[in-house]
N, C-alpha and C positions, 0 to 999 in steps of 0.2 A: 455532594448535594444534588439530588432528581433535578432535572426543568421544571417540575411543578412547584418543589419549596424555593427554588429559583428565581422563578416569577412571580411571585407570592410576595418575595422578600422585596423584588421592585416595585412591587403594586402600593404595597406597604411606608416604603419608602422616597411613593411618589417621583420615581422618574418617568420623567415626563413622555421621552421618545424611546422605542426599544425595537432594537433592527434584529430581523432573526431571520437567518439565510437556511432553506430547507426546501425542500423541493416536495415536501411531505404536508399540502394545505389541510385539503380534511383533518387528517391525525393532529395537528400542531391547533388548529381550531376548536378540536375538541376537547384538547387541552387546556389550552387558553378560556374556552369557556368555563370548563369544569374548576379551575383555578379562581376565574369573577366569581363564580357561585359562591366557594368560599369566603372569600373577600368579602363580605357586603351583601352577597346577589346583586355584584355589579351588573348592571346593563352592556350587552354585546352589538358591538355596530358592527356591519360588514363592507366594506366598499369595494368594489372596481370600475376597474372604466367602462367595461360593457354597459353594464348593468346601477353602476348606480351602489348606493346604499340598500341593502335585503334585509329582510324581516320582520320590520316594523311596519305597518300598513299605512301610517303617518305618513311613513319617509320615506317610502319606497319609490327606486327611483334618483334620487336626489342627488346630486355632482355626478349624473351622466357625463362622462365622455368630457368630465371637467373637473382635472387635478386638485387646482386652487379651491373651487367651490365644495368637494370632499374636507376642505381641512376648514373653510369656511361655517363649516356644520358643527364643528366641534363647539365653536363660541357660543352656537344659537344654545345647546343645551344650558340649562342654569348651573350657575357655578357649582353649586352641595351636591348636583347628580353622580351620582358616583357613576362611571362609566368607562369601556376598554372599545375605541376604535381601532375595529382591522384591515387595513388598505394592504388589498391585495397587489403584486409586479407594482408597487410605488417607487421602487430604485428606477427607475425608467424617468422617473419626473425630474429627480434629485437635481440635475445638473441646469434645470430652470432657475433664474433669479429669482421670480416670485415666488415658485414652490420654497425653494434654498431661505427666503429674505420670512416666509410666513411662519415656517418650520422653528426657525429660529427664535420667533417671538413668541409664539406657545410652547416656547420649552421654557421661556420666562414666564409666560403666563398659568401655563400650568403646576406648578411649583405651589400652585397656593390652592389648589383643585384635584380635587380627588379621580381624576381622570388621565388615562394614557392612551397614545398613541403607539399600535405596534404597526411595523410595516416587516413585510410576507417578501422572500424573493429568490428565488431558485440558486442567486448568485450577490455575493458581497460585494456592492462597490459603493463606497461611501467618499464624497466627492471633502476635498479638505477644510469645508468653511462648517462642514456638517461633523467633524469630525470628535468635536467638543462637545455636543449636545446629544448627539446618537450612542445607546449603549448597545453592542452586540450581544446576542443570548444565543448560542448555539444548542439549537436541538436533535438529540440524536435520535439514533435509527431506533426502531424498537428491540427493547431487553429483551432476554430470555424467558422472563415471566409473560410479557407482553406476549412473544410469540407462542409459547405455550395455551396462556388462555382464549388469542384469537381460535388456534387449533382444536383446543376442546369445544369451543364454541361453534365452530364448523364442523364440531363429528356428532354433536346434539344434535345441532339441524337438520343433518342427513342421517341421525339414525345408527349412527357405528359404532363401535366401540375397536380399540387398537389397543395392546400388549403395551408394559410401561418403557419397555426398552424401546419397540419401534418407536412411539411418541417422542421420546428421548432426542432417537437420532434424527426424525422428522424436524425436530424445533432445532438441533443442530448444525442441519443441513439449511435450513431458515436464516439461519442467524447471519446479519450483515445487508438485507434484502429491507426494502422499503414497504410497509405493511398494504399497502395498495398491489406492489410485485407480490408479496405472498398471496395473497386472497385470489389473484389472477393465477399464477402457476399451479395453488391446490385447487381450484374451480378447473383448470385442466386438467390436474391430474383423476380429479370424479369424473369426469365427462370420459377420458378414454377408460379409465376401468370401470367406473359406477362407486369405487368406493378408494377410498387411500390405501395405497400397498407401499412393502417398502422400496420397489423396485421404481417408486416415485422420487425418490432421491437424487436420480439420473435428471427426472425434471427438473426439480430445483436447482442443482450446480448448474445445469447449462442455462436457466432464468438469473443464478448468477455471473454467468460467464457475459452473459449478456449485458448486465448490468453494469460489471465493470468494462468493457468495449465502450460503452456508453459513455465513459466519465472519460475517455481517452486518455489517462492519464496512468492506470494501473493495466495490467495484462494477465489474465487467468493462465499459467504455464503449465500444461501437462509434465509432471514430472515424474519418469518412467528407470530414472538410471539409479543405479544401486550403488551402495558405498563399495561392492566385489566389482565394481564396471572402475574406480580409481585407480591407477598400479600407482605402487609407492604410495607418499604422505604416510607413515606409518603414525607421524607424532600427531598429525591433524587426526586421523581414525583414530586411534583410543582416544583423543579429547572425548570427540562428537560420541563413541558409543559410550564412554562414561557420561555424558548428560543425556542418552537415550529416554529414559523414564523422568527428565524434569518437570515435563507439562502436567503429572497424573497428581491426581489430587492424594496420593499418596506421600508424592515431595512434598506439597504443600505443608500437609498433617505433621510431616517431618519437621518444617520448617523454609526450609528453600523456597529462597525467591526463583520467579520465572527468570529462564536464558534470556538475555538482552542481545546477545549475538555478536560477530563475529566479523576480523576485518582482515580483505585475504591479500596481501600485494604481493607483485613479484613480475617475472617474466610475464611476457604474451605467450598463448600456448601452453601452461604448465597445468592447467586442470583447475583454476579458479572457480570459472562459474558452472563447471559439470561437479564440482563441489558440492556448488550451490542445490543443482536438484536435484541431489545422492542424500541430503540431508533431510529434504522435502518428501522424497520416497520412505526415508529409512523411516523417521519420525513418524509418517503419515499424515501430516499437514500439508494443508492447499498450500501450491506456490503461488504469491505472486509476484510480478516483477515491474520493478519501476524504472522507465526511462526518466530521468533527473529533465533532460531536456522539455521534456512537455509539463514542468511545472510553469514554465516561464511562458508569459504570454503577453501582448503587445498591451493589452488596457491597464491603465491604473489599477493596483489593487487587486487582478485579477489571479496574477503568482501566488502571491499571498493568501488569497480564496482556495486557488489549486491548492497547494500544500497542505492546510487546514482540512480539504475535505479528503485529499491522500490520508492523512492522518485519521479521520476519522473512520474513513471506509475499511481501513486495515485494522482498526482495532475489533472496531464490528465484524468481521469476518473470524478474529485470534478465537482459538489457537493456530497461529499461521506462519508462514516463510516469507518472510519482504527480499526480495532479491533485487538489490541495487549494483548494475554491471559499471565500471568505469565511472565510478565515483570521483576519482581524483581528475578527468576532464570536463565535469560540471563546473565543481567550485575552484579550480587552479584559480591563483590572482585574481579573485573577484573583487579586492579593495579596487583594484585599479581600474574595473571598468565603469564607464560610463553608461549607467542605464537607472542613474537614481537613487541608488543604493538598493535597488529592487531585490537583488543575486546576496546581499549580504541579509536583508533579514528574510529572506525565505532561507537563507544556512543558518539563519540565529533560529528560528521556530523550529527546522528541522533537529538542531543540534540537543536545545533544548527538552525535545520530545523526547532523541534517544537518551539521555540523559535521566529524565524525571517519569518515563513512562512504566506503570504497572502493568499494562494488558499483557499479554505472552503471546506479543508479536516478536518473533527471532531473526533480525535483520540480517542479512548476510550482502555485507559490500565487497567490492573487489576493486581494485585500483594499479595500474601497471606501476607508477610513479607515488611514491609515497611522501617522497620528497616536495610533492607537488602538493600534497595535501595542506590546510591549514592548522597549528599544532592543536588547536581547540578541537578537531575532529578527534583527535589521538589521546585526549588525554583518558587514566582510567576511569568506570564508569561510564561509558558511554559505548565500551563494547566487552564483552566479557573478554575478549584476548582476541591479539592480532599474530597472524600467522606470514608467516615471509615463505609464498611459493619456487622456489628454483628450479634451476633445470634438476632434471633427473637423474641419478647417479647409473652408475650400469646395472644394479641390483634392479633398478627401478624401471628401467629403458625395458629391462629384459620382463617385466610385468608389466608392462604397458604393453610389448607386442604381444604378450598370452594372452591379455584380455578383449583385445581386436582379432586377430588369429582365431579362439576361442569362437570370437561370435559370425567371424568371417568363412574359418574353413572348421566346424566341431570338428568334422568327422575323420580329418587330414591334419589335426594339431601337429602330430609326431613329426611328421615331414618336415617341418620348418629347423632351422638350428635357430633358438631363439640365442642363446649364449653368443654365437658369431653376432648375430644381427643387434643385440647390445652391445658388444666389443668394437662394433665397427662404425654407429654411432654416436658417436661423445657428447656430439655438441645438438642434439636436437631436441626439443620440447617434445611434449605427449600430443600435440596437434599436429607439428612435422613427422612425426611418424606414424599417423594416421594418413595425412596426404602421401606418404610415402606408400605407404599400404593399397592406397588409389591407385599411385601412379606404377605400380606393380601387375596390378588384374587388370591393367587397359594393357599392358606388356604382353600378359598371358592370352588374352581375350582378343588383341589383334591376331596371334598364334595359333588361334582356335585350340588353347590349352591352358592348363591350371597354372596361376603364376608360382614361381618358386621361391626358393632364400636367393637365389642367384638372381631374379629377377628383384627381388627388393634391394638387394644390394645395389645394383643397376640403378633404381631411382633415387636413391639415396646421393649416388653421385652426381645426381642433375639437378640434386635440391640444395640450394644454397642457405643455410641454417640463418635465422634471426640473429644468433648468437656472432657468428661474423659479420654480419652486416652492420650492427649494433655494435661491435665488439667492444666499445669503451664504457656506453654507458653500464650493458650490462655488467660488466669486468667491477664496473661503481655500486653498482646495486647490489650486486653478492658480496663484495667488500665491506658494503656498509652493514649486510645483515648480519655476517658473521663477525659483528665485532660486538655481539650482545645486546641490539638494541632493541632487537625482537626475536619472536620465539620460532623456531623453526619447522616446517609442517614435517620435512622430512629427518628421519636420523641421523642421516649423509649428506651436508650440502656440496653438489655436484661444482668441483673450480678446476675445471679440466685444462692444462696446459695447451691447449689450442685457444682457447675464450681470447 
């Protein structure tokens, strides 16, 4: 169901109070009015504190810079007027008695009156005495048609005409952007060319890159590593290149539902989240990347608003990459903390979403500790398959050092013995011998020479591997994967008599 047979159906229905969090005035205004027209040719009130009530020349003016006396206005109308008051940033008042104590009784009073009250506000907080009588309507960013007809609309104006594919990719590259940020990034993009090109696309990702910095909650992630930059995971690579083509509207035609994504636990170091945006590259989907941490935030209500609009910022963006790092130390034992139950239903709404979500957002979590996670994260459905990353076997050691080797020395590959420097060793992740790699050309480079096999062997031995330091739990964690309880990224799980 649109926002507009949404609010229609509350109008209709007569609720009284209707809270709509958006940061999008104009556009939800013109909605909302286009909506009373239907209705009736309801009558549109406007209020804020600045300013007063607009529009009417009657009333203009009226509950300046006075909360109570805005909702005071509503009475004075006669009761058969049919009418939609819009009180702009009113969650700001919410937590006054009188606002709270007046609220309340024209949600009784209004029940019998063809009239509602909507309140405007960049952010949800709805104080708990209010919680009964406020109905939430979230309104979203603008659709693909939406974006497309503002665009056409701005290429009459100025006179242009554009190819159906550029158009295409323009409303594309749009999508997920607040129709105020559109109209401001294509007015730059006229102004430096004179007319829209496609080389304007550049514009809009970084007006969205901007966008989401904004919301501090998501992270636009340039993803430049390729599924040939993984050594080893052979069984995780043909997953990911058998769903290569899931997002084209050719699967669909087929049948297939979109990828719901993927959940990758295992060691630190084994190539989890360079996984992550090997998949993002390979696919061609923006990555983005959620710290779980910045959902959570000190005001009432305020978690729960985060999540809500993580959620909906990343559908509006899909077809996309959600890349969530270290998953299993957001929610470890959240029953037992004390913070209200806040940590448990921002994991019920989130869980839920991945669960019941259609968009062809393709999540990709990682978690060292699986065990840590809670079982409702794991159950099927909620990720298309879970992958158990290990350490590397020597097939794989020895393709991890060609693929840094490769990009470290091309033109001196031969020189290196990669087979020794797998043989030799056992127990280190794809990140340990990347620092290994480091700590080799500071060997060679104090020398004023190329480091060598002899030289990495050298750091090797001054690197004391996770795998000993750890050595129990991991000894527990490989134990538990290889007893069938999950699927294995690589063909070989590595259980080296040193562990």
């Amino acid at each position: 169901m649109s926002f507009s047979d949404e609010f229609e159906l509350l109008l209709r229905a007569r609720y009284p109070l209707i809270y709509i969090p958006t940061r999008e005035e104009e556009r939800v205004e013109a909605a909302i009015a286009q909506s009373a027209k239907q209705q009736g040719n309801r009558g549109v009130y406007i209020w804020d504190f600045v300013d007063g009530y607009q529009g009417n020349p009657n009333d203009a003016g009226s509950g300046r810079r006075n909360p109570l006396q805005a909702l005071e206005f509503v009475e004075k109308l006669p009761a058969t007027v049919p009418a939609v008051f819009i009180l702009r940033d009113y969650h700001r008042f919410l937590d006054d008695v009188a606002i709270s104590r007046k609220l309340r009784n024209l949600a009784r009073l209004l029940k019998s009156q063809p009239k509602n009250i909507v309140i405007l506000s960049p952010q949800l907080t709805i104080p708990d005495e209010l919680s009964e009588v406020l109905t939430v309507l979230e309104f979203p960013l603008p659709s693909l048609l939406e974006i497309r007809t503002e665009l056409e609309r701005l290429l009459t104006a100025t006179h242009q005409s554009v190819e159906t594919k550029m158009l295409d990719e323009l409303v594309r590259s749009c999508q997920g952007l607040s129709m105020e940020r559109i109209r401001r990034v294509l007015g730059k993009a006229i102004a430096t060319h004179g007319s829209l090109q496609l080389d304007d696309v550049e514009l809009i990702l970084e007006e969205k890159r901007q966008t989401i910095r904004q919301t501090q909650i998501l992270d636009f992630y340039p993803a430049t590593e390729r599924i040939s930059d993984i050594g080893g995971l052979d069984n995780l690579k043909d997953w990911l290149l058998r769903r290569g083509g899931a997002f084209s509207e050719r699967a669909r035609q087929y049948g297939l539902p979109h990828p719901r994504g993927l959940l990758l636990v295992g060691i630190q170091g084994t190539g989890k989240s360079l996984t992550a945006k090997a998949i993002a590259h390979h696919w061609h989907l923006p990555l983005l990347r959620l710290d779980v941490g910045r959902l959570f935030a000190g005001l009432v209500g305020e978690s729960e608003s985060r999540t809500r609009q993580m959620i909906q910022l990343a559908e509006a963006l899909a077809p996309c990459v959600l890349w969530i790092d270290e998953i299993d130390k957001a929610f470890a034992g959240f029953e037992g903390r004390g913070d209200s139950g806040t940590t448990s239903r921002v994991f019920g709404t989130f869980i839920t979403w991945l669960a019941e979500k259609s968009s062809p957002v393709f999540v990709v979590a990682t978690a060292n500790n699986i065990q840590a996670l809670p079982p409702e994260m794991l159950r099927r459905g909620r990720f298309d398959e879970i992958f158990f990353v290990g350490l590397p076997s020597q097939e794989e050691r020895r393709a991890i050092f060609a693929v840094h080797l490769s990009r470290l020395r091309p033109h001196n590959l031969q020189s290196y013995d990669l087979d020794r420097l797998a043989y030799e060793t056992p127990d280190f992740s794809g990140a340990e011998i990347e620092q290994m790699l480091i700590e080799a050309m500071h060997l060679g480079f104090s020398q004023n020479r190329d480091f060598t096999t002899q030289d990495v062997l050298e750091a090797a031995s001054q690197i004391i591997p996770l795998a000993r330091t750890a050595q129990d739990q991991i000894q527990l964690l490989q134990e538990w994967a290889t007893n069938g309880r999950v699927r294995l990224a690589s063909r070989q799980i590595n259980l080296s008599s040193r562990i």
